[in-house]
C-alpha positions as CSV (number, residue, x, y, z in Angstrom):
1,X,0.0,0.0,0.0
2,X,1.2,3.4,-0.9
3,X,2.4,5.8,1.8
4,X,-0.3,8.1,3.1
5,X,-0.4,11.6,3.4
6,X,-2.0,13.7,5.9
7,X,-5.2,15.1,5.2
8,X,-4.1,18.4,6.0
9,X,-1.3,18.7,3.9
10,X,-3.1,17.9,0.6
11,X,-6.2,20.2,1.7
12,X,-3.0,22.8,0.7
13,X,-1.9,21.9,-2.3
14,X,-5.7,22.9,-3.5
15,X,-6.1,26.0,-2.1
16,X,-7.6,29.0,-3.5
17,X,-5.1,30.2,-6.6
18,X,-2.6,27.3,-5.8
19,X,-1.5,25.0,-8.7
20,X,-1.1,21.8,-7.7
21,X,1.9,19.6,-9.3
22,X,1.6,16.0,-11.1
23,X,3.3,14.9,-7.6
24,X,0.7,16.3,-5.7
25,X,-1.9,15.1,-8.0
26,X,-0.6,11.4,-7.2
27,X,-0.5,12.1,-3.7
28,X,-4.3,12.8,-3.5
29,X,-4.9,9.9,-6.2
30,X,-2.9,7.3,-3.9
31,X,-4.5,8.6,-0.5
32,X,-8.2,8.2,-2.0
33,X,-7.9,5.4,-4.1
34,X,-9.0,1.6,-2.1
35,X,-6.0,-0.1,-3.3
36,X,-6.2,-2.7,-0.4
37,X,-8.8,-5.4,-1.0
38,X,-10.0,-8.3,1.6
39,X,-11.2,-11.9,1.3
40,X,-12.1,-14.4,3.8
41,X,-12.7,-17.8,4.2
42,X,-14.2,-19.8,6.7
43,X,-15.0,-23.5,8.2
44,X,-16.6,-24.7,11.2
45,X,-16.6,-29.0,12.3
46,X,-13.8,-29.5,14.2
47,X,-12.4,-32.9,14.3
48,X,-10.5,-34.8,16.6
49,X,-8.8,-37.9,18.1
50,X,-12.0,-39.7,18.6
51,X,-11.6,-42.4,16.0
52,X,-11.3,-44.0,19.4
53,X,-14.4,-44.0,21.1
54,X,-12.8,-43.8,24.4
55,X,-11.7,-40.5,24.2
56,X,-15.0,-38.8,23.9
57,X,-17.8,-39.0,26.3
58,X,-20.3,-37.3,24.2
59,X,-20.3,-35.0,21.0
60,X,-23.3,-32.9,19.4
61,X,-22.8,-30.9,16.1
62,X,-25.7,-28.1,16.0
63,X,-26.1,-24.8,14.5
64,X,-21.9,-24.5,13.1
65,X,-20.8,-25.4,16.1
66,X,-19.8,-28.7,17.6
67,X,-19.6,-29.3,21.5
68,X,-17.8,-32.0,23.1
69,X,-17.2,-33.4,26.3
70,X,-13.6,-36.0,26.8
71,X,-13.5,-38.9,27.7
72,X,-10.3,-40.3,29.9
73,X,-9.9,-44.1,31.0
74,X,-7.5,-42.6,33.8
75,X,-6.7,-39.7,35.4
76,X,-3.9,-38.3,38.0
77,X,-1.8,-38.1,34.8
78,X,-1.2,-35.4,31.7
79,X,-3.5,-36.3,28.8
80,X,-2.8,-34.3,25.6
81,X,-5.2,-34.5,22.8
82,X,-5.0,-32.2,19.4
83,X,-8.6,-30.7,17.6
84,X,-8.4,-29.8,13.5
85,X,-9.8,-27.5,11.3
86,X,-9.6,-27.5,7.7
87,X,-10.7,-24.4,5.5
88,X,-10.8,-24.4,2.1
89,X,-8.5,-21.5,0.4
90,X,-9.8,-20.0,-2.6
91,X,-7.8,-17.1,-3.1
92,X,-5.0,-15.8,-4.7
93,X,-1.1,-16.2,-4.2
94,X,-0.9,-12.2,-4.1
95,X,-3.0,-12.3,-1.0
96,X,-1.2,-11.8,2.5
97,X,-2.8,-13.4,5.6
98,X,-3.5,-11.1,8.1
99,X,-5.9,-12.5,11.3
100,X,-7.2,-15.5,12.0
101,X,-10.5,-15.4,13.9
102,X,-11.4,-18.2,16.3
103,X,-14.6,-18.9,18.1
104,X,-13.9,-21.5,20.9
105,X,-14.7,-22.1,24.4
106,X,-12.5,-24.7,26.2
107,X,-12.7,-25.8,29.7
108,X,-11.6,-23.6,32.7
109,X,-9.0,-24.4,35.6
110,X,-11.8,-25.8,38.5
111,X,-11.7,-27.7,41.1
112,X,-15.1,-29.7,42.1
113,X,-16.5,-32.8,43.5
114,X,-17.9,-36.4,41.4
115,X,-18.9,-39.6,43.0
116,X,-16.6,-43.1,42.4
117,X,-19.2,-45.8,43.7
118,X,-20.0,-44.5,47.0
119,X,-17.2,-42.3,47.6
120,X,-17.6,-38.5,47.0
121,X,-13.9,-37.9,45.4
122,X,-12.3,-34.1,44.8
123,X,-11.1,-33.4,41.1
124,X,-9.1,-30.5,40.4
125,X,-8.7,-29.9,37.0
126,X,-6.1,-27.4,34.9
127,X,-6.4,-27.3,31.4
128,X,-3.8,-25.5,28.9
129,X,-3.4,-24.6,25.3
130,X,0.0,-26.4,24.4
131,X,0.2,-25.0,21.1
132,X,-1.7,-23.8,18.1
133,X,-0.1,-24.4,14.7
134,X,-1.5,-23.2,11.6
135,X,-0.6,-24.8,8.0
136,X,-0.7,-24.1,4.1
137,X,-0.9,-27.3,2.5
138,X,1.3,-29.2,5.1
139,X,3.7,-26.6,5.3
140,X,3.7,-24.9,8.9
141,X,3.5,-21.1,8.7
142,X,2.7,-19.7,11.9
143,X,2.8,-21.4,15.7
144,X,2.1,-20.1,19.3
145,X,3.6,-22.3,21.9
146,X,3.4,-20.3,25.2
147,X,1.3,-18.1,27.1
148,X,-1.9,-18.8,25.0
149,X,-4.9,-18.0,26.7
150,X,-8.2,-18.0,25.3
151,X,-10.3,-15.4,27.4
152,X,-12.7,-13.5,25.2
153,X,-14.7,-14.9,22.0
154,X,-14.2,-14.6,19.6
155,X,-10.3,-15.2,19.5
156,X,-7.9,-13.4,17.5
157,X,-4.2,-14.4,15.9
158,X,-2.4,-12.3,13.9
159,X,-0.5,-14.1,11.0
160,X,0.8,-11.9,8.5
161,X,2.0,-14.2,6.3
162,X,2.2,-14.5,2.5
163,X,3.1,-17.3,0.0
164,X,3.2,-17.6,-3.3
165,X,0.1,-20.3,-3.5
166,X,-2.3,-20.7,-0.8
167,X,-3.5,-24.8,-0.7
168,X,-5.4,-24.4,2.3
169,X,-5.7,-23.4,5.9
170,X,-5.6,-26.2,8.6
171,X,-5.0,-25.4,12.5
172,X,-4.3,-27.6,15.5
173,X,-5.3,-26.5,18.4
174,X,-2.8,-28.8,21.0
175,X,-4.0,-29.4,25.1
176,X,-2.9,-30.7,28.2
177,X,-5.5,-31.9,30.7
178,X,-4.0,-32.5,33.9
179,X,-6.6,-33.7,36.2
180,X,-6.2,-34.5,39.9
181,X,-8.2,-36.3,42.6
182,X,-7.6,-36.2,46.3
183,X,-8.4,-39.8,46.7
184,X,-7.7,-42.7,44.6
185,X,-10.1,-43.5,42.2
186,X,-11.6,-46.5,40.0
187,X,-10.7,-47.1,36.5
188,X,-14.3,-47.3,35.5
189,X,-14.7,-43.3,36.7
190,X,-15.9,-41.1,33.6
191,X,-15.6,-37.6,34.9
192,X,-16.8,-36.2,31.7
193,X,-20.2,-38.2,33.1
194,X,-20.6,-37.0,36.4
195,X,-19.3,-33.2,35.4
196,X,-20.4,-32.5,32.1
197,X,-20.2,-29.0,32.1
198,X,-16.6,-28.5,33.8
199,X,-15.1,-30.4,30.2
200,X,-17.5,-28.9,27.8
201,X,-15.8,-27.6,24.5
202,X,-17.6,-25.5,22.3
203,X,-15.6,-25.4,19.0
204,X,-17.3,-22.7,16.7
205,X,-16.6,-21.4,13.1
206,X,-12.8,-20.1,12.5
207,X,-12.5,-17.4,9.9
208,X,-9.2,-16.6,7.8
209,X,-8.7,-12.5,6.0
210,X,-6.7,-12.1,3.3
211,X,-6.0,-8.9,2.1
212,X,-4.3,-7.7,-1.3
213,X,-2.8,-5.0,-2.8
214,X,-4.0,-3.7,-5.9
């Protein structure tokens, strides 16, 4: 995009009597002329690593969106599991790509009770974003690795990247689940069961803007 100039400064190369230059005349020209133009595509249906039953307790796709609860044979140890999206990309390679918009909800650090048989047991549960990794084609092109937190929806990451073809967008979105109880507990307890809403995921639509110059 050309430079810009300030709106005051070519308000004086008009006045009354003046005679403005070619320069000038490209100066107001480049400052009023859209030369920066935007695209966007989008996806929502977030897969996952639940081509094994066990590691989902239950999953609803409604209205773009698909909520999930995990499942996990154990706990008292680190679980990491990765979600995907896959957008299509339909632009051009000119196109530079600027923000990528998220709109997730994922579990919050808690700490809350379930019941093992007859025993009431203590679970205290902290959940972090590991990583989030986006790709062209299967080429990485942007990653976040620390200090993610996902506190307002919809999310934002700036990318700024340009190639010269764009084969598509995927993300992974990387976590660790580290879940604790205060007493030990059966190998049959499903704490996505007994607490639903404490490992809800909502995994909305992510968005992708391009923007080119002209």
């Amino acid at each position: 995009m050309s430079n810009r100039t300030d709106k005051n400064i070519l308000k004086q190369y008009f006045r009354s009597g003046s005679r403005p230059t070619q320069k000038q005349f490209h100066e107001l020209i480049d400052n009023c002329y859209n030369d920066v133009f935007s695209s966007a595509v989008s996806g929502y249906q977030v897969m996952g690593d639940w081509e094994d039953a066990k590691t989902i307790t239950s999953i609803k796709r409604e209205a773009g969106k698909t909520y999930l609860i995990p499942y996990f044979d154990r706990i008292n140890l680190i679980h990491r599991r990765v979600y995907h999206y896959a957008l299509p990309c339909n632009v051009g390679p000119d196109y530079t790509l600027e923000i990528i918009t998220m709109d997730i909800s994922l579990p919050k650090d808690a700490n809350y009770k379930v019941r093992d048989g007859r025993k009431e047991v203590a679970i205290r549960q902290s959940i972090n974003i590991d990583s989030i990794r986006i790709y062209n084609g299967g080429q990485e092109i942007h990653t976040l690795t620390s200090g993610i937190k996902i506190d307002k929806t919809p999310f934002e990451i700036a990318v700024q990247k340009k190639t010269t073809q764009w084969l598509g967008i995927s993300i992974d979105i990387a976590l660790a689940y580290d879940i604790k109880s205060d007493i030990a507990v059966s190998d049959q307890l499903d704490i996505g069961t007994e607490s639903q809403n404490m490992l809800l995921h909502t995994f909305g639509s992510v968005s992708c803007s391009f923007t080119v110059e002209g």
